[in-house]
N, CA, C, O and CB atoms as a CASP TS submission, in Angstrom:
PFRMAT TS
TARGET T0000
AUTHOR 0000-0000-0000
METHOD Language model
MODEL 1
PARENT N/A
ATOM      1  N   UNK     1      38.562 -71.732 -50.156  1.00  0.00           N
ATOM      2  CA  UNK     1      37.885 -70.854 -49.230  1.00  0.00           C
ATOM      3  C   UNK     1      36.370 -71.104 -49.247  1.00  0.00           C
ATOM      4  O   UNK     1      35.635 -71.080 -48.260  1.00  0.00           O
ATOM      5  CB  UNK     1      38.192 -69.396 -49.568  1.00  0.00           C
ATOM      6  N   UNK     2      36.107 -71.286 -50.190  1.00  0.00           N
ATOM      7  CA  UNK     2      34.828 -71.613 -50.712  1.00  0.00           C
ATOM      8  C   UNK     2      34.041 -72.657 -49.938  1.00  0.00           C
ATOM      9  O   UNK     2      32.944 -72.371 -49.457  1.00  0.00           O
ATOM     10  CB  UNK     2      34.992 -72.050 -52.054  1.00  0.00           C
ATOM     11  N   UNK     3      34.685 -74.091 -49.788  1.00  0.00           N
ATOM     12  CA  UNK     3      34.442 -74.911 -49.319  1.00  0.00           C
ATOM     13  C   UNK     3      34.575 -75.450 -47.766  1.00  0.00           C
ATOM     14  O   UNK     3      34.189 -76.465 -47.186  1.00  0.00           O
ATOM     15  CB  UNK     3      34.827 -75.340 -50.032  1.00  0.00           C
ATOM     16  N   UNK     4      35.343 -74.217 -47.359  1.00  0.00           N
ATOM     17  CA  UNK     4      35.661 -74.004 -46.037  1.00  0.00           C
ATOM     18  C   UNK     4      34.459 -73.597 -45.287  1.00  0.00           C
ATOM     19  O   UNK     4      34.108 -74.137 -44.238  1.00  0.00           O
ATOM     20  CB  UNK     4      36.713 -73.037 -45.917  1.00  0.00           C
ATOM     21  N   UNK     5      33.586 -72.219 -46.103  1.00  0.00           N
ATOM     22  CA  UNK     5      32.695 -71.348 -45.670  1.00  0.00           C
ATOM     23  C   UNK     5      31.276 -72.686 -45.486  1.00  0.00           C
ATOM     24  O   UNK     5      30.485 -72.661 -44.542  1.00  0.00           O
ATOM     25  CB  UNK     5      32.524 -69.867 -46.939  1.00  0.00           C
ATOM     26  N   UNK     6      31.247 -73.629 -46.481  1.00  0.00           N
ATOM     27  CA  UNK     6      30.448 -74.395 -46.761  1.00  0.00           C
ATOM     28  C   UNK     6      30.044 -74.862 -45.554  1.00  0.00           C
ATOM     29  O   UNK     6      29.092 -74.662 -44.800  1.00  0.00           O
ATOM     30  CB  UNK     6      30.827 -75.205 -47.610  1.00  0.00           C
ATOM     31  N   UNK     7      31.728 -76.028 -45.580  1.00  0.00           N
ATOM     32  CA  UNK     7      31.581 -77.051 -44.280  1.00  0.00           C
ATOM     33  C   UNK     7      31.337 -76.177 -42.917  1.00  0.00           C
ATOM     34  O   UNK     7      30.770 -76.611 -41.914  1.00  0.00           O
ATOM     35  CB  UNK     7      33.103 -78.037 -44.058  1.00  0.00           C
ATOM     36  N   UNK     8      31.790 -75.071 -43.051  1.00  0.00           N
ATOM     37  CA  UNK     8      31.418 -74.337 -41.398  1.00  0.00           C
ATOM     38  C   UNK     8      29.914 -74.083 -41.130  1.00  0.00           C
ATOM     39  O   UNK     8      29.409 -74.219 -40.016  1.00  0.00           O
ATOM     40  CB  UNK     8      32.151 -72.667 -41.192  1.00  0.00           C
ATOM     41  N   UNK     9      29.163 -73.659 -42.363  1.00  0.00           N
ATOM     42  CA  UNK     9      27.754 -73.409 -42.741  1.00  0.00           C
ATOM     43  C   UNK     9      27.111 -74.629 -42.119  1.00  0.00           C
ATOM     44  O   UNK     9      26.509 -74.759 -41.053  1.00  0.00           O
ATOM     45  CB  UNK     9      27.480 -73.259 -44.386  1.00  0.00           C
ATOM     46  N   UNK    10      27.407 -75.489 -43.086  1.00  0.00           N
ATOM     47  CA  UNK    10      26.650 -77.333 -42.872  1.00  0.00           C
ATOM     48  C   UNK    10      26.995 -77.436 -41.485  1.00  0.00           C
ATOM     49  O   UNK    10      25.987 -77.646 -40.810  1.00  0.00           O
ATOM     50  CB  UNK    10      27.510 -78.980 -43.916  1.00  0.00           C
ATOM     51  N   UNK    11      28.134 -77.360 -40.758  1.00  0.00           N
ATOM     52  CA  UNK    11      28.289 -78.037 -39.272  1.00  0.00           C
ATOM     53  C   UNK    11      27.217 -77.199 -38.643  1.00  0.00           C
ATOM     54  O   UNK    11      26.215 -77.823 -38.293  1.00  0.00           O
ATOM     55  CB  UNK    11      29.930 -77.889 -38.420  1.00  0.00           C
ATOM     56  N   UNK    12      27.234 -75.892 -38.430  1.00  0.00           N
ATOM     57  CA  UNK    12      26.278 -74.554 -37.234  1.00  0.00           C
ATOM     58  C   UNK    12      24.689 -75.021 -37.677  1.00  0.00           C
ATOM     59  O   UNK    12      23.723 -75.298 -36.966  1.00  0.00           O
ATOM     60  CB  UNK    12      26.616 -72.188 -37.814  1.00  0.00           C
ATOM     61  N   UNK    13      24.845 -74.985 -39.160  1.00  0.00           N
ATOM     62  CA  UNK    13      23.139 -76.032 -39.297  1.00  0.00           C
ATOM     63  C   UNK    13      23.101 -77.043 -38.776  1.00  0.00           C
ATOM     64  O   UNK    13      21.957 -77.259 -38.377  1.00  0.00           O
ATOM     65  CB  UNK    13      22.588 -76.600 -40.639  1.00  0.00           C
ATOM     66  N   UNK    14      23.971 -78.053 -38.487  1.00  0.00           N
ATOM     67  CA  UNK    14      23.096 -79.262 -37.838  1.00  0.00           C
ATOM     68  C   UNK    14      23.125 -79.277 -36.620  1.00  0.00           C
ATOM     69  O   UNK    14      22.436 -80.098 -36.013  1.00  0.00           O
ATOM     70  CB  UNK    14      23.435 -80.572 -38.156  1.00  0.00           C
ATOM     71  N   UNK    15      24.002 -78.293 -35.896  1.00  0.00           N
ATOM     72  CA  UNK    15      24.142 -77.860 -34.636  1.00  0.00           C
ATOM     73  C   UNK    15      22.826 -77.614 -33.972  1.00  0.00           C
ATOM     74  O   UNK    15      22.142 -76.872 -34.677  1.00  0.00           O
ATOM     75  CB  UNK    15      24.945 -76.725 -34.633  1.00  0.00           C
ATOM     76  N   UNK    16      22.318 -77.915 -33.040  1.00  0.00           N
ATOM     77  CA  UNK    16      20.845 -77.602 -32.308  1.00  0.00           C
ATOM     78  C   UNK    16      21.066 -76.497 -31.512  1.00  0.00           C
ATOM     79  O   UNK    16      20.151 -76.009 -30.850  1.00  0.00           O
ATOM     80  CB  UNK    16      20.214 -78.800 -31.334  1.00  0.00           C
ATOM     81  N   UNK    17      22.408 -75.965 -31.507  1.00  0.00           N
ATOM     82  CA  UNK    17      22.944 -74.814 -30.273  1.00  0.00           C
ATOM     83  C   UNK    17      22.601 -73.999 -31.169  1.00  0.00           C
ATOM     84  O   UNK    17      21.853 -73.159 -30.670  1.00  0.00           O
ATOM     85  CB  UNK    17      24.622 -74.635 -29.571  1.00  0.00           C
ATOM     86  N   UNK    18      22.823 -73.773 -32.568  1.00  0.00           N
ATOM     87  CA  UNK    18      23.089 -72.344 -33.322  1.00  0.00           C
ATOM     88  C   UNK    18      21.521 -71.979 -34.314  1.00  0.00           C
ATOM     89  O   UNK    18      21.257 -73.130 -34.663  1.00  0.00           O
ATOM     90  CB  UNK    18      24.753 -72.572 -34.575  1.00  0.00           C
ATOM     91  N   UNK    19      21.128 -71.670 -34.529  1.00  0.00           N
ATOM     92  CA  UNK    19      19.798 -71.136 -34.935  1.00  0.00           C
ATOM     93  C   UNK    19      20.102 -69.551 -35.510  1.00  0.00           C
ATOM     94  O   UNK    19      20.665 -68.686 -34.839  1.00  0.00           O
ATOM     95  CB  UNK    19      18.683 -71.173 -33.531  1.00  0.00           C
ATOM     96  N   UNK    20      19.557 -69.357 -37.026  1.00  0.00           N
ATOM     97  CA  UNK    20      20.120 -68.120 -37.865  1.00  0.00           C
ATOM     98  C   UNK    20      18.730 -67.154 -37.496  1.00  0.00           C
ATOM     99  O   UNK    20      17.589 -67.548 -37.253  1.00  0.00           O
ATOM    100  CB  UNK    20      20.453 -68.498 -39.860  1.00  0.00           C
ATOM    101  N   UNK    21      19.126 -66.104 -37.534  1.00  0.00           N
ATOM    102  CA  UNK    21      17.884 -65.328 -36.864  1.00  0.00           C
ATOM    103  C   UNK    21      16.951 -65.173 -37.640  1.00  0.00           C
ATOM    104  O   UNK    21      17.247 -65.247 -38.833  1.00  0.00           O
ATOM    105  CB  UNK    21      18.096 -64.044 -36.374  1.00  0.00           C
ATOM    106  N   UNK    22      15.409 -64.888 -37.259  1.00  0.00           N
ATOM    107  CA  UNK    22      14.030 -65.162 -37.916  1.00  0.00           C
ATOM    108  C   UNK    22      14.158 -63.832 -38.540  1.00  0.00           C
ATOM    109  O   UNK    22      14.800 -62.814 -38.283  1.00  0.00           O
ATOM    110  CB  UNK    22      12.569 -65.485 -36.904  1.00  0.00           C
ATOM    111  N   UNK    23      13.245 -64.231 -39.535  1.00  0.00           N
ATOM    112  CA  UNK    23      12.964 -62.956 -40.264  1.00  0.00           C
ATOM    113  C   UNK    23      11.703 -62.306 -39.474  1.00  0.00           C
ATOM    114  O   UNK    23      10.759 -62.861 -38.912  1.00  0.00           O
ATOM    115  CB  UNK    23      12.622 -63.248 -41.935  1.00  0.00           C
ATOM    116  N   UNK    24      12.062 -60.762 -39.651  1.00  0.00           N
ATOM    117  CA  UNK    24      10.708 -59.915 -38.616  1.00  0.00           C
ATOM    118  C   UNK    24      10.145 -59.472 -39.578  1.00  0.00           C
ATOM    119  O   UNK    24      10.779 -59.246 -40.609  1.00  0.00           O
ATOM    120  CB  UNK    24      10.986 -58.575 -37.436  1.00  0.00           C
ATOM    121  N   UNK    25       8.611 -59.200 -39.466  1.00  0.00           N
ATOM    122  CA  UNK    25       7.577 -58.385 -39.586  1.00  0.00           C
ATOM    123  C   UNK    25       7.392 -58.030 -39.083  1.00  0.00           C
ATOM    124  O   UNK    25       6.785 -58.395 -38.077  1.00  0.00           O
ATOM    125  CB  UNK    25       6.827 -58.429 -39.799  1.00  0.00           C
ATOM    126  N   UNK    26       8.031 -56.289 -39.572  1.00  0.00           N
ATOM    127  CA  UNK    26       7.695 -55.115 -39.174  1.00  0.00           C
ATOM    128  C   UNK    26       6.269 -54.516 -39.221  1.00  0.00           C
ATOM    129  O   UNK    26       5.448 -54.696 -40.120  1.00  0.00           O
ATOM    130  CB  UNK    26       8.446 -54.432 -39.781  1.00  0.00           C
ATOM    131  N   UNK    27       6.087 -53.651 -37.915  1.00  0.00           N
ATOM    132  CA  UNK    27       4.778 -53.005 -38.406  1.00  0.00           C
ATOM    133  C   UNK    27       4.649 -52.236 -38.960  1.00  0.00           C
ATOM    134  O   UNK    27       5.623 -51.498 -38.806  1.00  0.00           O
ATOM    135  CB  UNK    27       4.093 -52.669 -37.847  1.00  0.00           C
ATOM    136  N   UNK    28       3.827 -51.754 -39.768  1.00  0.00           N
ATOM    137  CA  UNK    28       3.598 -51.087 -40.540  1.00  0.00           C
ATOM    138  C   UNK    28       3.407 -49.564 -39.361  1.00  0.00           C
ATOM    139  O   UNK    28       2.862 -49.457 -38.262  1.00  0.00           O
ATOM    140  CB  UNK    28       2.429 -51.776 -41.487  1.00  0.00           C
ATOM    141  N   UNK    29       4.071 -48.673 -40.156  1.00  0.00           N
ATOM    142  CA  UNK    29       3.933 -47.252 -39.412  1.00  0.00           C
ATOM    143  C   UNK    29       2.402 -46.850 -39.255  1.00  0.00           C
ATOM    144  O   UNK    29       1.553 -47.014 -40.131  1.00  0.00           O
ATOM    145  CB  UNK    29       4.726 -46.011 -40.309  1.00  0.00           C
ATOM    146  N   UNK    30       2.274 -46.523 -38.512  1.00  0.00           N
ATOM    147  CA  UNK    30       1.241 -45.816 -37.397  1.00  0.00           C
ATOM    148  C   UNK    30       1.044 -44.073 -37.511  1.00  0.00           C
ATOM    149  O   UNK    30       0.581 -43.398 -36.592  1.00  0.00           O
ATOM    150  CB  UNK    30       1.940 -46.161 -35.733  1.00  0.00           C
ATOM    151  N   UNK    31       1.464 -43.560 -38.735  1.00  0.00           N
ATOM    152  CA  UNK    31       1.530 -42.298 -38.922  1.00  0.00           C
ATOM    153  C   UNK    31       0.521 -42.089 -39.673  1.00  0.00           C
ATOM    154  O   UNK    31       0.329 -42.885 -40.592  1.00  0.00           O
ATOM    155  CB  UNK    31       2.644 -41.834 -39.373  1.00  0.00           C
ATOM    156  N   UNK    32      -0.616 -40.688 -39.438  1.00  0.00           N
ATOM    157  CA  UNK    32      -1.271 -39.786 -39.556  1.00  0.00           C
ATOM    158  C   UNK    32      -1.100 -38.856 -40.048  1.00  0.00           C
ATOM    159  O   UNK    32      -0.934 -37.865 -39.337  1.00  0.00           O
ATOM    160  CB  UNK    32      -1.541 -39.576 -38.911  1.00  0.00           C
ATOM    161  N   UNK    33      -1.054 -38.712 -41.638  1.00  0.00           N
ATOM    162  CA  UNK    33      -0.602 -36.822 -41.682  1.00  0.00           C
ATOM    163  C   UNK    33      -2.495 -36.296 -41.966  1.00  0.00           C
ATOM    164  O   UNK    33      -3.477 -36.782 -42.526  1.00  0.00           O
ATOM    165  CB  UNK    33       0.977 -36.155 -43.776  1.00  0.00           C
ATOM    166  N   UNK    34      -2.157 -35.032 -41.176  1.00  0.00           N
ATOM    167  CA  UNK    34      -3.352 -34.142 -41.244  1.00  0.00           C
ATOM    168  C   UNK    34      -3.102 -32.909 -41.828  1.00  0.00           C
ATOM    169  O   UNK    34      -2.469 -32.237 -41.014  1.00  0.00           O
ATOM    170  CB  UNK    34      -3.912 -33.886 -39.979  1.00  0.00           C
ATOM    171  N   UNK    35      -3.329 -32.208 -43.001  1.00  0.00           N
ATOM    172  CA  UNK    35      -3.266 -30.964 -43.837  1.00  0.00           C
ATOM    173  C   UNK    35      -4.562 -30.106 -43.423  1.00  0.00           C
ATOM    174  O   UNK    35      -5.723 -30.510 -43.360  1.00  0.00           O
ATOM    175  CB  UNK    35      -3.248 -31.336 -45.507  1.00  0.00           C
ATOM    176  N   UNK    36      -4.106 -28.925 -43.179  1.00  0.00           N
ATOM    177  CA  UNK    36      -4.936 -28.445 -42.873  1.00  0.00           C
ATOM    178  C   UNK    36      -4.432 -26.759 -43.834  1.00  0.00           C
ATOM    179  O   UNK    36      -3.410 -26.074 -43.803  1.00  0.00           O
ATOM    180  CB  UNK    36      -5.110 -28.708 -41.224  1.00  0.00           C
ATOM    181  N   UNK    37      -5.374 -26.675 -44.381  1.00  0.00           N
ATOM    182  CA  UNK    37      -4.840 -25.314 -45.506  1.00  0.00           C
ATOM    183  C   UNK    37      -5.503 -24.234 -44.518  1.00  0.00           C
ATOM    184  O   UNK    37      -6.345 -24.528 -43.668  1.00  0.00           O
ATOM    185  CB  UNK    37      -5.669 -25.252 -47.542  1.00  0.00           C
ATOM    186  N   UNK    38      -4.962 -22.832 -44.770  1.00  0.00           N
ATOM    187  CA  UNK    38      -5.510 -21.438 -44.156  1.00  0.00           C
ATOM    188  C   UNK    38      -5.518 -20.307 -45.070  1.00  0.00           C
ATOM    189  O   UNK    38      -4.412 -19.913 -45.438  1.00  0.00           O
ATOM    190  CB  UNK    38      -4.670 -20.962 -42.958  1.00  0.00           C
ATOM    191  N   UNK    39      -6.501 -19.737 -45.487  1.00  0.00           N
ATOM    192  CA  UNK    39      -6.469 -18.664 -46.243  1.00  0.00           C
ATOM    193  C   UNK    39      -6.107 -17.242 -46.130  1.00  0.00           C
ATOM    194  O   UNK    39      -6.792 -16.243 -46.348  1.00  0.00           O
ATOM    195  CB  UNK    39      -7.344 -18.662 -46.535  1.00  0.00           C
ATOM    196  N   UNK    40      -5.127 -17.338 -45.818  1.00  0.00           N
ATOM    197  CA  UNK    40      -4.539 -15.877 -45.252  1.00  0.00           C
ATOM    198  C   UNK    40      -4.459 -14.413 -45.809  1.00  0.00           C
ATOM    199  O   UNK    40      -3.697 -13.457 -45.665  1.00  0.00           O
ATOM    200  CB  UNK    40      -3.291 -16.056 -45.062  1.00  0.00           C
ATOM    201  N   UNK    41      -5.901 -14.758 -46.693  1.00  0.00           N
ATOM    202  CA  UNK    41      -6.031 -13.503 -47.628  1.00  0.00           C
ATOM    203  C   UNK    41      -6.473 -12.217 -46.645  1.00  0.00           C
ATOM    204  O   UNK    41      -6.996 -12.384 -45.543  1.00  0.00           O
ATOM    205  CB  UNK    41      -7.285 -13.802 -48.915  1.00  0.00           C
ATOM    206  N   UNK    42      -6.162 -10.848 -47.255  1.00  0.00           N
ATOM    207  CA  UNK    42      -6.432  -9.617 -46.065  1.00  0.00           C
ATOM    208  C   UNK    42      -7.705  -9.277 -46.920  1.00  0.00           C
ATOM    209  O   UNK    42      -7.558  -8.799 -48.045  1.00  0.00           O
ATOM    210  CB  UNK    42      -5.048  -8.085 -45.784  1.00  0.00           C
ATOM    211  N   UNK    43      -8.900  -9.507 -46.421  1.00  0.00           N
ATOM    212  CA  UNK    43     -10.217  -9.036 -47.102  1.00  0.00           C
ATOM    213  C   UNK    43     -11.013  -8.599 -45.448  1.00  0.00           C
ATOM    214  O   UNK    43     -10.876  -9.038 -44.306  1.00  0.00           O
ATOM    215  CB  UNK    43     -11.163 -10.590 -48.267  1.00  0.00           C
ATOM    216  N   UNK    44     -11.930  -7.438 -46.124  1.00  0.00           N
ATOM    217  CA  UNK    44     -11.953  -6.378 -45.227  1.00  0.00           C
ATOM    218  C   UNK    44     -13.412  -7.195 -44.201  1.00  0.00           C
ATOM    219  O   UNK    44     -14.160  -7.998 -44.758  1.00  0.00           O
ATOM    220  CB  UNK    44     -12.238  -4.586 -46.184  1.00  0.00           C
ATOM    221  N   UNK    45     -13.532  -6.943 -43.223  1.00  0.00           N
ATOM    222  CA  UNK    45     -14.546  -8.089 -42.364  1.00  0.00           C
ATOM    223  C   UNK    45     -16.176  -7.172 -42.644  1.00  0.00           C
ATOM    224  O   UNK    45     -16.415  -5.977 -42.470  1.00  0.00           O
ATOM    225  CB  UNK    45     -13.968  -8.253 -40.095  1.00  0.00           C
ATOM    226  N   UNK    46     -16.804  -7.941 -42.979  1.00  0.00           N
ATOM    227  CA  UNK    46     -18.021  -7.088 -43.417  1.00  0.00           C
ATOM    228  C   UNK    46     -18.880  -7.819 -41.901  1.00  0.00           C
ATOM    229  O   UNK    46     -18.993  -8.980 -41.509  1.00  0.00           O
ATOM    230  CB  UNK    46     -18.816  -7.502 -45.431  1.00  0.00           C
ATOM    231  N   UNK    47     -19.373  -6.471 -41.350  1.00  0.00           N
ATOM    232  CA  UNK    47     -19.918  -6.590 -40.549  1.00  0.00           C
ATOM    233  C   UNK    47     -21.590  -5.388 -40.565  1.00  0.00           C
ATOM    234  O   UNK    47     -21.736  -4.306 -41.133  1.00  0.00           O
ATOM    235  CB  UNK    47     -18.764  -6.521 -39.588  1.00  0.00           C
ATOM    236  N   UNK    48     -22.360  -6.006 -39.893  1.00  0.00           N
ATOM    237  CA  UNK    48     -23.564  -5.861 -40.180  1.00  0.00           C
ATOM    238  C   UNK    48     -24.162  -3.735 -39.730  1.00  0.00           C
ATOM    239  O   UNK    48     -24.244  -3.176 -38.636  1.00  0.00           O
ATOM    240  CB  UNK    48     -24.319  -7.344 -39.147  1.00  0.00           C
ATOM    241  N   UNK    49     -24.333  -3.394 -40.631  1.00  0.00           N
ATOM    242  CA  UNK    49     -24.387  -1.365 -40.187  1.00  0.00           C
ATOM    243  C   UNK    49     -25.199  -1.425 -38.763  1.00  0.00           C
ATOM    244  O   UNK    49     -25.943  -2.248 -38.228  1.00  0.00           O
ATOM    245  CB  UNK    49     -25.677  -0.013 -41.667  1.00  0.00           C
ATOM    246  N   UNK    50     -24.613   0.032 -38.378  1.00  0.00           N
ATOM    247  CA  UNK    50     -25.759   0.289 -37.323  1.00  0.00           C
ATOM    248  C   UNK    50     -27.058   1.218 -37.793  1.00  0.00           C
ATOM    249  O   UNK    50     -26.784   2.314 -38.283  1.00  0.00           O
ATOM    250  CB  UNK    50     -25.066   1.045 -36.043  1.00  0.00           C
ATOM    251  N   UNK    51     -28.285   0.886 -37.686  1.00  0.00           N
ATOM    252  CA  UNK    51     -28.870   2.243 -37.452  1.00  0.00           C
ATOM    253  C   UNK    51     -28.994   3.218 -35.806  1.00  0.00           C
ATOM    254  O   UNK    51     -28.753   3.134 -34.601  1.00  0.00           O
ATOM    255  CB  UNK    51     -30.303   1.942 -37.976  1.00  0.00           C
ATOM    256  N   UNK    52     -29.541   4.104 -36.842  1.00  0.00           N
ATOM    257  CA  UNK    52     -29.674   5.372 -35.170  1.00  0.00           C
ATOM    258  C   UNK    52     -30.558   4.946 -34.532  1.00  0.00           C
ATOM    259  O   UNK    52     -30.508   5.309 -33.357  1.00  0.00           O
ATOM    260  CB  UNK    52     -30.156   7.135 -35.252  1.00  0.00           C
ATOM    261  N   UNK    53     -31.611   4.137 -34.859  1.00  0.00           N
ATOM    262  CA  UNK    53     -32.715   3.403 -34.232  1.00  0.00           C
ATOM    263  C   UNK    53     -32.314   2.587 -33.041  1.00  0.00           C
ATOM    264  O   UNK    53     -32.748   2.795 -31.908  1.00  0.00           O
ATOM    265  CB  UNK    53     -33.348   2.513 -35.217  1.00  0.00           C
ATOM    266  N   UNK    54     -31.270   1.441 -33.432  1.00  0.00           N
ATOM    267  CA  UNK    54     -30.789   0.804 -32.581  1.00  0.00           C
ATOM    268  C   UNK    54     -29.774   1.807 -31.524  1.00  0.00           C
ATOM    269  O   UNK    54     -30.025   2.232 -30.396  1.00  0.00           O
ATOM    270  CB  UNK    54     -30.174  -0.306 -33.328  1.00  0.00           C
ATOM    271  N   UNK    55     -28.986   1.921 -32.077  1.00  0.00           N
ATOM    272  CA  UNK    55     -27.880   2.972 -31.355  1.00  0.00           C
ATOM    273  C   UNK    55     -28.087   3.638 -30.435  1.00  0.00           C
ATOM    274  O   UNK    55     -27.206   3.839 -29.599  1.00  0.00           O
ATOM    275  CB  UNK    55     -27.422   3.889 -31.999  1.00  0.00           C
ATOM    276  N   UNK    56     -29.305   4.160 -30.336  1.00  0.00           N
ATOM    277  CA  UNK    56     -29.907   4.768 -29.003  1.00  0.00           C
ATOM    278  C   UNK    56     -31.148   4.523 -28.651  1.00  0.00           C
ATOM    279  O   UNK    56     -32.009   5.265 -28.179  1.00  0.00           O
ATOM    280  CB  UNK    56     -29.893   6.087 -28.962  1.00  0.00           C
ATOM    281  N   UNK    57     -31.156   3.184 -28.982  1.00  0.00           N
ATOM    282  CA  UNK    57     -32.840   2.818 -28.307  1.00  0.00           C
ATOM    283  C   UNK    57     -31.868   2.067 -26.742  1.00  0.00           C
ATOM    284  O   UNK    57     -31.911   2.586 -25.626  1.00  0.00           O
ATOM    285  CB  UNK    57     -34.283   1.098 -29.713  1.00  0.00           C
ATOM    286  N   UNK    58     -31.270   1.107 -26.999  1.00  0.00           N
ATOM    287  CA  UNK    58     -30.362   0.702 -26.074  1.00  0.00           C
ATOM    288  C   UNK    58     -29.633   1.448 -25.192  1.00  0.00           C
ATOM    289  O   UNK    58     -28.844   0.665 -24.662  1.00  0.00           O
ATOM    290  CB  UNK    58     -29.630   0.141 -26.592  1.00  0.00           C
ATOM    291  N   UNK    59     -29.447   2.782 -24.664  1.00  0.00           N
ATOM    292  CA  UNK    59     -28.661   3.290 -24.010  1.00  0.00           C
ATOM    293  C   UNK    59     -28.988   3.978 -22.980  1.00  0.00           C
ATOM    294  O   UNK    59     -30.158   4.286 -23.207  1.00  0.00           O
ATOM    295  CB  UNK    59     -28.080   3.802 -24.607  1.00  0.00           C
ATOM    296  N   UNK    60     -28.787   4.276 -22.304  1.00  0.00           N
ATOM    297  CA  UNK    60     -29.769   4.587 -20.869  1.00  0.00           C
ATOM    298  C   UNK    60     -29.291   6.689 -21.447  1.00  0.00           C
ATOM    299  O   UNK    60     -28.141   6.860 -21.850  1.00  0.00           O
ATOM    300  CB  UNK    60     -28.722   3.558 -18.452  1.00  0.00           C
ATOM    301  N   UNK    61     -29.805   7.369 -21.420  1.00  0.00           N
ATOM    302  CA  UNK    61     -29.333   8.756 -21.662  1.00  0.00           C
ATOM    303  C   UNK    61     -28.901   9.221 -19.908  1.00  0.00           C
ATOM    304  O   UNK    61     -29.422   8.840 -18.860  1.00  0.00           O
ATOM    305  CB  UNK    61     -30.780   9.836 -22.527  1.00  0.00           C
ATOM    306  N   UNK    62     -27.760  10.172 -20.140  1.00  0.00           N
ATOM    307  CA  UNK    62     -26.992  10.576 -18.772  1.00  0.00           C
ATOM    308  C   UNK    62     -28.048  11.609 -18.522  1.00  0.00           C
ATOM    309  O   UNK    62     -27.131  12.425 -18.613  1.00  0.00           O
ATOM    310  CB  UNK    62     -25.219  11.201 -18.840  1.00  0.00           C
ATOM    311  N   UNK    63     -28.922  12.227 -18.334  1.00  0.00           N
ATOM    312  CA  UNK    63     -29.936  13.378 -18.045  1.00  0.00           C
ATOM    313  C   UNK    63     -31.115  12.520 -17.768  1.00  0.00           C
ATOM    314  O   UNK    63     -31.416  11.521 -18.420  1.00  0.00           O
ATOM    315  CB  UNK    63     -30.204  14.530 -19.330  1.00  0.00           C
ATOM    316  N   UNK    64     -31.890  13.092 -16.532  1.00  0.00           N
ATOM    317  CA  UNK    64     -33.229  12.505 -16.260  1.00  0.00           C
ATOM    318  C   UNK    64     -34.044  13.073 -16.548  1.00  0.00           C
ATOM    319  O   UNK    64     -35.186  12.656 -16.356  1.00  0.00           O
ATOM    320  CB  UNK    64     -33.558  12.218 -15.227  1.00  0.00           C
TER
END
């Protein structure tokens, strides 16, 4: 069997019809990973006081 596989091998090689397929180079993947972390802690939003100064320097008063 052995020598069967051989001589069939040797004939398709010298054959100019039969040609064993090329080896490919693959490309190399094209992938991007992007991490992006989020801090999903509940902390209270500190935002800046009002004074009474501001608070009603800005406001038009409803009485003329």
């Amino acid at each position: 069997m052995h020598r069967t596989v051989e001589r069939v091998e040797a004939a398709l090689i010298a054959s100019a019809r039969f040609q064993m397929p090329k080896k490919r180079v693959f490309q190399e993947a094209q992938l991007v990973y992007s991490i992006v972390a989020v801090d999903a802690a509940e902390v209270p939003c500190e935002r800046p006081k009002k004074s009474s100064a501001l608070g009603t320097a800005g406001r038009k008063s409803a009485t003329p």
